[in-house]
C-alpha positions as CSV (number, residue, x, y, z in Angstrom):
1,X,28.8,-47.6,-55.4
2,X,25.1,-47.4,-55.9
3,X,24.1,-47.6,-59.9
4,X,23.0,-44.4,-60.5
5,X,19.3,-44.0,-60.1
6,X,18.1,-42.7,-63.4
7,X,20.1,-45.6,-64.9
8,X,16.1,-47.3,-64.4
9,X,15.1,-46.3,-67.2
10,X,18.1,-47.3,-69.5
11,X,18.4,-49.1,-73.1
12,X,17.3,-52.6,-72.1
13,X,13.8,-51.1,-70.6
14,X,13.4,-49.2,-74.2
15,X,14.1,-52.4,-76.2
16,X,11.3,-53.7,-74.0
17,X,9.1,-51.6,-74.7
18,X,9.9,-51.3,-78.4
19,X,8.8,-55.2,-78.4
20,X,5.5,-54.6,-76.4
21,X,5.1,-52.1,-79.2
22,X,5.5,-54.0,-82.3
23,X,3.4,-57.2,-80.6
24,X,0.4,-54.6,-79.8
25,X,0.9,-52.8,-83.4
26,X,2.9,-54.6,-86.5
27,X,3.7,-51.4,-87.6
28,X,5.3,-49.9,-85.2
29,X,9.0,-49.0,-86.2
30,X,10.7,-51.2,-83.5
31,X,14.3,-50.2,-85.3
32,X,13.9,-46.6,-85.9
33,X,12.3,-45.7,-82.3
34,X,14.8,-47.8,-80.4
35,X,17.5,-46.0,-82.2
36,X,16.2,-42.7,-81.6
37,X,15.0,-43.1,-77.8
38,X,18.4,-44.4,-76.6
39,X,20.4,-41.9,-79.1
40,X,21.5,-39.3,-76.2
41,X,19.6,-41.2,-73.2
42,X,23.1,-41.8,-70.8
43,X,23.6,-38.0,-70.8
44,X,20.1,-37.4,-69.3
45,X,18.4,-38.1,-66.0
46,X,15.4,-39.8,-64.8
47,X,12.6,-37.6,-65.4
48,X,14.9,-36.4,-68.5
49,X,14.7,-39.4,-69.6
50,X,11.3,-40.5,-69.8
51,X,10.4,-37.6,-71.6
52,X,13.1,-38.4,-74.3
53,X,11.3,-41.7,-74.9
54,X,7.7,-39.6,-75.4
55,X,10.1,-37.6,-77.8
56,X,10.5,-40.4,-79.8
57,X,7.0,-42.5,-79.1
58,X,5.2,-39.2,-80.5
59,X,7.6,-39.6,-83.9
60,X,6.9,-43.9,-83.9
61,X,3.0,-43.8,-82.8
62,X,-0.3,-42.4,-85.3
63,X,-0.4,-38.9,-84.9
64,X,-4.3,-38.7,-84.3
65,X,-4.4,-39.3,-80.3
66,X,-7.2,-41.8,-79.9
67,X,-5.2,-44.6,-82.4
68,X,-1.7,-43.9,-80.6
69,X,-3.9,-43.9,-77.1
70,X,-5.4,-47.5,-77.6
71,X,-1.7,-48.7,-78.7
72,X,-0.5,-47.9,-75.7
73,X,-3.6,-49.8,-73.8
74,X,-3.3,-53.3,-75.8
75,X,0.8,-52.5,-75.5
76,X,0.8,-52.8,-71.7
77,X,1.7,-56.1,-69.3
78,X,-0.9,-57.0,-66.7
79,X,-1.8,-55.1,-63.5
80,X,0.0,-54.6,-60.4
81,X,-1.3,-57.7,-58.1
82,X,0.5,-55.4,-55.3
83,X,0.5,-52.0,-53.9
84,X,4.5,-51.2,-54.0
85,X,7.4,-52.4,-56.3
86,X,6.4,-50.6,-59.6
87,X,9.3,-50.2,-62.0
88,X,10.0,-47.1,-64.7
89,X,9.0,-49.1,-67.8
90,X,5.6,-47.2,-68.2
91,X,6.7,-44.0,-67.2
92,X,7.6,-42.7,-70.9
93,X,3.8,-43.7,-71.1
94,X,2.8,-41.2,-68.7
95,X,5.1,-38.4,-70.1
96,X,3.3,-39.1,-73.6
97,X,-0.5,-39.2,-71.9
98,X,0.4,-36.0,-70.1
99,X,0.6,-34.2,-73.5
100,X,-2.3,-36.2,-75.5
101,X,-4.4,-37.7,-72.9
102,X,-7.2,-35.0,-73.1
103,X,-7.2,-34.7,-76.8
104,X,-9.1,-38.0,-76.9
105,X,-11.0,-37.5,-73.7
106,X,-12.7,-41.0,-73.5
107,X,-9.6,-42.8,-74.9
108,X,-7.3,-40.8,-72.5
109,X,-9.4,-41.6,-69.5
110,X,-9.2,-45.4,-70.0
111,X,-5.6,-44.5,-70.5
112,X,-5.3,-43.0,-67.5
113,X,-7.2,-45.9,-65.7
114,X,-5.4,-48.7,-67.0
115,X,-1.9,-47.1,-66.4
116,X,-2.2,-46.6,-62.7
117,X,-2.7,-50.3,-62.4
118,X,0.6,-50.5,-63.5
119,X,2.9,-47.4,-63.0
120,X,1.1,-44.3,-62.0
121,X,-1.1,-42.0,-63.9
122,X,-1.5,-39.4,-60.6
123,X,0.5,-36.7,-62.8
124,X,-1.1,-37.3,-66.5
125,X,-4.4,-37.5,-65.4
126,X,-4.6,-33.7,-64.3
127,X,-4.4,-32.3,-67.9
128,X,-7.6,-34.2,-68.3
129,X,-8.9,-32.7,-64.9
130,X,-8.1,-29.4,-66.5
131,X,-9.7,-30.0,-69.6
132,X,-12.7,-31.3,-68.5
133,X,-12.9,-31.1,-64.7
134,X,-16.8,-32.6,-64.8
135,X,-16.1,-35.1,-66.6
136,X,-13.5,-36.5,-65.4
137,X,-14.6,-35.7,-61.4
138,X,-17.7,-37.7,-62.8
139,X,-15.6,-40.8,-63.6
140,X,-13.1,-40.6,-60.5
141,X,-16.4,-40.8,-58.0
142,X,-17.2,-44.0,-59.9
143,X,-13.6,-45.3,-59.2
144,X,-13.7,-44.7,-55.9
145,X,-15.5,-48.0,-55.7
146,X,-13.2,-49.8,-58.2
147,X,-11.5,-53.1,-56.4
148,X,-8.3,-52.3,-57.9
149,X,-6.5,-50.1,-54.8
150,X,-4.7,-48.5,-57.5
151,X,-7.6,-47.1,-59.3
152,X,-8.5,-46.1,-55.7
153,X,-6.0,-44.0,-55.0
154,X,-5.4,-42.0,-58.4
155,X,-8.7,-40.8,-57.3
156,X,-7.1,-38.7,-54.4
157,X,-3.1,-38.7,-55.4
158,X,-4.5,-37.5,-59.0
159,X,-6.7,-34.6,-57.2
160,X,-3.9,-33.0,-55.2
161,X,-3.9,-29.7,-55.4
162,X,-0.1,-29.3,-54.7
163,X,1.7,-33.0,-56.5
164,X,5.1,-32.7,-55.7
165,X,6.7,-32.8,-58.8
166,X,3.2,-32.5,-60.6
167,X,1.8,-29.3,-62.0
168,X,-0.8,-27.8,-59.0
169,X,-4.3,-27.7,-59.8
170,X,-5.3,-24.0,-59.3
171,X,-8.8,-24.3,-58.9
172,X,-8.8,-26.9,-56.8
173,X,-6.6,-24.5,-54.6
174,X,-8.9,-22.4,-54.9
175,X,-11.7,-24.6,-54.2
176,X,-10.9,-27.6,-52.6
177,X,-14.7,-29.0,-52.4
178,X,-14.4,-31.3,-55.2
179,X,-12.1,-32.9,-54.4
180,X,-13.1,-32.9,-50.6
181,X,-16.0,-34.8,-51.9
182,X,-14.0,-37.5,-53.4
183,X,-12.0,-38.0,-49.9
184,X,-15.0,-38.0,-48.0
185,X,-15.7,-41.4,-50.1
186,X,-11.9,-43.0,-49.5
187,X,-11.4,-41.9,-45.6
188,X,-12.3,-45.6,-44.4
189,X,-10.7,-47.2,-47.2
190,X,-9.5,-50.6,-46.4
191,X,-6.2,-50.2,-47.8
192,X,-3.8,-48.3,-46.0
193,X,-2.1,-47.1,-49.3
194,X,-5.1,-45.3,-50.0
195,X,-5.5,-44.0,-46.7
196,X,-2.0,-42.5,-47.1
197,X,-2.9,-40.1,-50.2
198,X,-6.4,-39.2,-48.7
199,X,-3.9,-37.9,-45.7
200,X,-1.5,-36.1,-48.3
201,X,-4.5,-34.8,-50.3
202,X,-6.3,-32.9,-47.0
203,X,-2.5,-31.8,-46.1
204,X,-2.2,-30.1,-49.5
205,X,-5.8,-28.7,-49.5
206,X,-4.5,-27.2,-46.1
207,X,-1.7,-25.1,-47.3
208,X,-4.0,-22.9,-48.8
209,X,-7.4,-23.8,-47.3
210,X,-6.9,-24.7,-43.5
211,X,-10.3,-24.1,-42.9
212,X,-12.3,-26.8,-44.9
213,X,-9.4,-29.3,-43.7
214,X,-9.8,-28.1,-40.1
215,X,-13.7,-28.7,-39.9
216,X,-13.5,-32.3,-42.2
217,X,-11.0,-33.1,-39.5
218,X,-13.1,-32.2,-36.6
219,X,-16.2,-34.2,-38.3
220,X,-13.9,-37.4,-39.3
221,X,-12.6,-37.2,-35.5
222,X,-16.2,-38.4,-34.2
223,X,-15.8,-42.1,-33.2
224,X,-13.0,-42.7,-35.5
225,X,-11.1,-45.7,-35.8
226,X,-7.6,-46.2,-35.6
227,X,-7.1,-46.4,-39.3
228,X,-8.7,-43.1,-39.3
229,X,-7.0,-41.4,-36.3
230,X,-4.1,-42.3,-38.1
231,X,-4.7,-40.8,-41.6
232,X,-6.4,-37.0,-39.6
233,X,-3.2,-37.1,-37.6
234,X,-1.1,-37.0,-41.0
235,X,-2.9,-34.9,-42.7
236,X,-2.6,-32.3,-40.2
237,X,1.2,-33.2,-40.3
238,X,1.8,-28.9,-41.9
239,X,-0.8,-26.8,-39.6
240,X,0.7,-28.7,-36.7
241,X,4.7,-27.6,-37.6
242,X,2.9,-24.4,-38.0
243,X,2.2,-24.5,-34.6
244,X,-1.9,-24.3,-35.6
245,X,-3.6,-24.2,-32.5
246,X,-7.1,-25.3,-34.0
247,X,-5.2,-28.6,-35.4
248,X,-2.9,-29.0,-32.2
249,X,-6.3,-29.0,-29.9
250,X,-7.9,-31.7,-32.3
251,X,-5.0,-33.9,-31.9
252,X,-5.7,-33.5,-27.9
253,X,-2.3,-30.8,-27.5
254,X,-3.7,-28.0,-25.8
255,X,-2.8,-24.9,-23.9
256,X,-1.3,-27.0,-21.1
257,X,1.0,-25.3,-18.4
258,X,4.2,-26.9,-19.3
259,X,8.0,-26.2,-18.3
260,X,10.4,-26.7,-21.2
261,X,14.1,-26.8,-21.0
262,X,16.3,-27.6,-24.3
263,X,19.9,-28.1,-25.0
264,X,21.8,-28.4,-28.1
265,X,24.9,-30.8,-28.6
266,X,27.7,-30.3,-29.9
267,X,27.9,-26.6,-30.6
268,X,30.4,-27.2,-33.4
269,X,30.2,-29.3,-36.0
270,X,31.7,-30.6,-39.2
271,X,30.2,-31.7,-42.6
272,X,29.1,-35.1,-42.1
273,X,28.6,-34.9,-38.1
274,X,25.2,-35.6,-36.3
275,X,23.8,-32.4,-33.6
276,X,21.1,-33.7,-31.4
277,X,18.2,-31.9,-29.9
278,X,17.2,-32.8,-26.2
279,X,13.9,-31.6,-24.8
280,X,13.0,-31.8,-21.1
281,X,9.3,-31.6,-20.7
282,X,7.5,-31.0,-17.4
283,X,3.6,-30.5,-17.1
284,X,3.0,-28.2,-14.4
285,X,-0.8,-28.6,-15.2
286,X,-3.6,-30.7,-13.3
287,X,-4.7,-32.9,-16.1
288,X,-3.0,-35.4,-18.3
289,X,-1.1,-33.6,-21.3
290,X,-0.5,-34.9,-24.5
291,X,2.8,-32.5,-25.9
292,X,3.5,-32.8,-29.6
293,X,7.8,-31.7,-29.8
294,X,9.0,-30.0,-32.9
295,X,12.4,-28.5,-33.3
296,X,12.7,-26.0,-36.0
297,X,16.4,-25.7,-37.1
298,X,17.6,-22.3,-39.0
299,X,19.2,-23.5,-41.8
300,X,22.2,-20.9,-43.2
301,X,21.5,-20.0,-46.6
302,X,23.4,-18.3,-49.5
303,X,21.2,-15.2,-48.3
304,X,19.8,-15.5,-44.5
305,X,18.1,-18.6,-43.4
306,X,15.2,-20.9,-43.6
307,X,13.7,-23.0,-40.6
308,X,12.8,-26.5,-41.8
309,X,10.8,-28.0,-38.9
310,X,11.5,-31.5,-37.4
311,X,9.4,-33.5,-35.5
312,X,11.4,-34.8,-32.5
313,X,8.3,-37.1,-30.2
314,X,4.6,-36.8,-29.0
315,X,4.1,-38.1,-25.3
316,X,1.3,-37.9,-22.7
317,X,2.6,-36.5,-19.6
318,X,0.4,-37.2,-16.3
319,X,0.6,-33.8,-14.2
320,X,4.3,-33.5,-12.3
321,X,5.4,-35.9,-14.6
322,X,8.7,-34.6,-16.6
323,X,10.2,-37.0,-19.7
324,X,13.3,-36.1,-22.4
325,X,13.1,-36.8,-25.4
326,X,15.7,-36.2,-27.6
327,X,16.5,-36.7,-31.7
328,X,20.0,-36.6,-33.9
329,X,20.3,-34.7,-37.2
330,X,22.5,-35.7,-39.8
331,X,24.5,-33.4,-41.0
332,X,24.6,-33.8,-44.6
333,X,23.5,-32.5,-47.8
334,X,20.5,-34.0,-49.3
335,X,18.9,-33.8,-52.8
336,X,16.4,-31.2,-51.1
337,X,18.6,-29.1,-49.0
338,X,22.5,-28.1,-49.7
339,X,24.0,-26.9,-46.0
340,X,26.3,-23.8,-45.6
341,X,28.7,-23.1,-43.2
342,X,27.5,-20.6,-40.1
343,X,25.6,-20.7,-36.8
344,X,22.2,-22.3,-37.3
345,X,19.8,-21.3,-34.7
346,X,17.6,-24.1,-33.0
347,X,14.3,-24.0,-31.5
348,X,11.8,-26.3,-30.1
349,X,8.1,-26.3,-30.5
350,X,5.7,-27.7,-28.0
351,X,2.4,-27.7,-28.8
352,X,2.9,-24.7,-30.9
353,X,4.5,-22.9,-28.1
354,X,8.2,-21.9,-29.4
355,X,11.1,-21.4,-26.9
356,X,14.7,-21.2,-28.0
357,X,16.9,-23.9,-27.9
358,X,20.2,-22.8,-28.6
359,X,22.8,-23.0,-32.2
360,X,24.9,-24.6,-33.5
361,X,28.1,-23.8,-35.7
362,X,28.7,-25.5,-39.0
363,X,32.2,-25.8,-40.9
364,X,32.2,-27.1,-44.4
365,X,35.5,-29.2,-43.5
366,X,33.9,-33.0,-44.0
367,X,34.6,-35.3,-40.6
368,X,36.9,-38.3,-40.9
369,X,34.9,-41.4,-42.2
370,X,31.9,-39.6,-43.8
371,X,31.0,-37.9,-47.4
372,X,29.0,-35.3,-46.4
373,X,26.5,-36.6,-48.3
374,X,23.0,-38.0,-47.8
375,X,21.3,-41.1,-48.9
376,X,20.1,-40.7,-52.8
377,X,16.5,-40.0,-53.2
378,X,14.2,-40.2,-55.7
379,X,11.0,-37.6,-55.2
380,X,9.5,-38.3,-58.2
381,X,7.2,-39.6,-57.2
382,X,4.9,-40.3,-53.7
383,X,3.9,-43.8,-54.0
């Protein structure tokens, strides 16, 4: 069996830190915070965790915010040389900058800057955006030409306006120019890890602004490259399941004439089972089509339902030319979504176009050889 995932941030990695500590500040007391941080830590999960640690580094560190700020600074290894494999050592860190960062501003910016070349400072940073939004939108146009990728991309993942797992930045939801302005700066980035969170930033902005996203779109479309095709297409990733005709057209998904035919297999199922949705796509049109295929599955719920959609394939069709496509769904609960037994109705989208599909009917009895269960996730965070 797996070791549990919080189980990252255990004992060991606060004895570690505890040293850093001590070799960054003489003072610090390595006994009394190790003691206190692990006292109660096995009972807790991840994000549980790392804010037992703060606990305990706000009773070890200075009380003023700028001394215990700089501690942390000349306490920390040295950066990330890569863009993926970041541990949880540092992420009591951001837990504690979250709540002082912005009483220091200056301190708490470099804070902010030097942690992200490490762990990730996409969550803390936001009190400061709150606290002083000119400020700190001052300093994050200067990063934007920082060499450190990292530094890069807390420009954009610290600026989204809906973080999952972050607290949403109401007037950037509001307003999304601001941070529109950074983007603009970081769409031909040269690393695709930035690119990514520009995508995710525009994809937030258009949950509440679809507008501003649609037109930046449009604009970013004009002799794009690859790299950039790429990041529009996934920022448009939520008006297109909303079957957006504005961001389908941009994407080159039209009002085609197109027959659709869909089936739905099996019609019963157990826990643990896979259903798969088949789409038979026909365009009956006189030009080339390019069909993006959703399927948008009813899930039961205590009360009701909910359709989560799915995206099942985009193909280009040349006229008279019919393809199936077809994609399996697990059956399983996940850390996001608990199933209950009962006919889930099944639709597919095409290019915003919805046409039922069929349902399927779910028994909480768990099939032979599976557990019903999912692979373990961690969304704490996006990186």
């Amino acid at each position: 069996m797996a070791e549990p995932f919080k189980n990252l941030l255990g004992p060991a990695l606060v004895k570690r830190l505890a040293d850093d500590l001590r070799a960054a500040w003489p003072a610090f007391p390595h006994r009394r915070f190790v003691a206190e941080a692990t006292t109660g830590l096995d009972a807790l999960e991840l994000k549980a965790r790392a804010r037992h640690v703060a606990d305990a580094l706000e009773r070890a560190l200075p009380a003023a915010a700028e001394p215990a700020l700089e501690i942390l600074v000349r306490s920390l290894h040295a950066p990330l040389s890569e863009t993926k494999g970041f541990g949880f050592l540092y992420f009591p860190y951001s837990e504690f900058l979250e709540r002082h960062g912005a009483k220091a501003f200056a301190a708490g910016l470099r804070a902010n800057y030097e942690l992200t070349r490490r762990f990730t400072s996409e969550f803390c940073l936001r009190t400061l955006l709150e606290a002083d939004p000119k400020r700190t939108l001052e300093a994050l146009h200067e990063w934007t030409a920082d060499p450190d990728p990292h530094v890069r991309r807390l420009c954009s993942e610290g600026t989204r306006p809906r973080l999952p797992w972050g607290r949403h930045l109401p007037a950037f939801q509001r307003d999304p120019k601001p941070v529109l302005g950074l983007l603009e700066k970081l769409k031909d980035d040269p690393s695709e890890y930035v690119r990514r969170s520009v995508a995710n930033n525009l994809n937030d902005i258009a949950k509440d602004n679809p507008g501003p996203v649609l037109a930046t779109a449009k604009r970013w479309l004009r002799g794009a490259s690859p790299e950039r095709r790429k990041l529009v297409e996934h920022a448009l990733r939520t008006l297109v399941k909303r079957g957006d005709a504005a961001a389908l057209a941009l994407l080159g998904a039209g009002g085609e004439k197109l027959g659709v035919k869909a089936q739905v297999a099996p019609r019963a199922l157990r826990l643990g089972e896979s259903v798969t949705i088949t789409a038979v796509i026909t365009n009956r049109g006189r030009a080339t089509a390019h069909v993006v295929v959703d399927a948008r599955i009813h899930f039961v719920k205590v009360r009701g339902n909910s359709a989560k959609v799915f995206r099942v394939g985009r193909i280009d069709l040349v006229p008279g030319a019919t393809r199936t496509i077809a994609r399996r769904f697990a059956l399983v609960h996940r850390t996001i979504r608990t199933l209950h037994a009962g006919v889930h109705v099944v639709e597919l989208q095409v290019n915003g176009r919805i046409t039922r599909a069929g349902s399927f009917e779910l028994r909480m009895e768990t099939a032979p050889g599976t557990t019903g269960r999912g692979p373990r996730r961690s969304r704490t965070f996006s990186r």
